[in-house]
C-alpha positions as a printed Julia matrix, in Angstrom:
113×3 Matrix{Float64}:
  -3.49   16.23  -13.59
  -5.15   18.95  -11.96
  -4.69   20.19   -8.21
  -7.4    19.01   -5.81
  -9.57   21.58   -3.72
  -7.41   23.07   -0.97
  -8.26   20.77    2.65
  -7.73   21.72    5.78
  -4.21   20.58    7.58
  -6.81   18.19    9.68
  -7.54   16.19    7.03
  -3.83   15.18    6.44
  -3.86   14.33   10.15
  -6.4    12.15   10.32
  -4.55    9.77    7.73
  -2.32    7.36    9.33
   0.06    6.6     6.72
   2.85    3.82    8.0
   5.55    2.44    6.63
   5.73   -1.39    6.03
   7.57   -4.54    4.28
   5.88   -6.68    1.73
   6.41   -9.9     3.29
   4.17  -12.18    0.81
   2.73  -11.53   -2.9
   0.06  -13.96   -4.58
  -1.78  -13.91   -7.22
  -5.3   -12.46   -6.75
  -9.25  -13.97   -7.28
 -10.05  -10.82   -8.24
 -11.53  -10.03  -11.61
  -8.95   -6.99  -13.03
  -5.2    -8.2   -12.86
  -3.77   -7.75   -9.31
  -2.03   -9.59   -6.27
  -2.86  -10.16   -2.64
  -0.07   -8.51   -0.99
   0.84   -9.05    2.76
   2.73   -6.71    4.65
   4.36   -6.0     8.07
   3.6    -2.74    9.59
   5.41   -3.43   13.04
   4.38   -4.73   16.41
   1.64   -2.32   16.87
  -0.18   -3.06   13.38
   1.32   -6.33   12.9
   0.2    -7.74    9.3
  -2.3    -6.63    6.97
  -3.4    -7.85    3.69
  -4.56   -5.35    0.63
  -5.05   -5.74   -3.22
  -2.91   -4.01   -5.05
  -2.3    -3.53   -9.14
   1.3    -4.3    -9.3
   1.24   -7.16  -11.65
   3.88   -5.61  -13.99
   6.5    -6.52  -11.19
   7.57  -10.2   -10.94
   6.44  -11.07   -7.17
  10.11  -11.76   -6.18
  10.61   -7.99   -6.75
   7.99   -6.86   -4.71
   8.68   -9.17   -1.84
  10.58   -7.51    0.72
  10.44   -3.6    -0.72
   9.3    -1.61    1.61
   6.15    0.77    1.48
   3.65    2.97    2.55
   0.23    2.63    3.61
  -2.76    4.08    4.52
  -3.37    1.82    7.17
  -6.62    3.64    8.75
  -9.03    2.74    6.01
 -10.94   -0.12    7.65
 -11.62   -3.19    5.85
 -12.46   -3.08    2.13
 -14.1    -5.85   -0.48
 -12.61   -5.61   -3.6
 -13.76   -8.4    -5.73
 -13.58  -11.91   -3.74
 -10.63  -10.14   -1.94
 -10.82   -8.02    1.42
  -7.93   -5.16    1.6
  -7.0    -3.86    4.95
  -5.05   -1.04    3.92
  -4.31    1.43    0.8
  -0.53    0.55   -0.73
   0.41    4.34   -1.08
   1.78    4.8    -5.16
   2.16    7.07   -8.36
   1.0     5.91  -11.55
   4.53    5.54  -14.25
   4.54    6.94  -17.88
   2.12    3.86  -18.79
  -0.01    4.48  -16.18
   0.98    1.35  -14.52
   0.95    1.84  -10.21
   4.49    1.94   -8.43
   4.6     2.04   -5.34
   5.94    4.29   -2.78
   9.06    3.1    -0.91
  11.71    4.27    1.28
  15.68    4.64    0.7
  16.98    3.68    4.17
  15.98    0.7     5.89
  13.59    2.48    9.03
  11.43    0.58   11.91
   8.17   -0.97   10.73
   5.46    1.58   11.38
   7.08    4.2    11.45
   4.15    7.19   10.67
   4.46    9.63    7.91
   4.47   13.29    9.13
């Protein structure tokens, strides 16, 4: 993968990037393989819903981890589905997404700096 075009330390600002807890995993109604994932971002974002192309996780496993997101995105159709938020992840050695997470338990909504 190559490096992107140097941005200015602005641009990184303007991203609000929050942590959160995936609180509920469905399947999705959209057409590629993907779930509806709900997540808690804390009392000041509350809940928001995104798409997300995790489906080489059982659900239970995803339920609960907590994440980052790029919460500032507005509202998005993807297929049938509406995603309020970008789940932040790197792609494995398959190129399957995993998702970003944290090692200690931290407040909901806590902002990436």
């Amino acid at each position: 993968m190559t490096i992107k075009e140097q941005a200015d330390f602005s641009s990184f600002l303007a991203l609000d990037i929050r942590l959160g807890r995936i609180i509920k995993v469905e399947d999705s109604e959209a057409t590629k393989p993907t779930y509806r994932i709900i997540a808690d971002f804390g009392s000041d974002i509350g809940t928001r819903v995104t798409v997300a192309a995790y489906t080489h996780y059982p659900k239970e496993k995803l339920e609960g981890l907590l994440i980052l997101g790029l919460v500032n995105v507005g509202t998005m159709k993807m297929g049938p589905e509406k995603s309020e938020f970008l789940c932040i992840g790197v792609p494995n050695e398959n190129g399957e997404a995993v998702p970003l997470t944290s090692l200690d338990d931290v407040p909901l909504g806590g902002a990436v700096y």
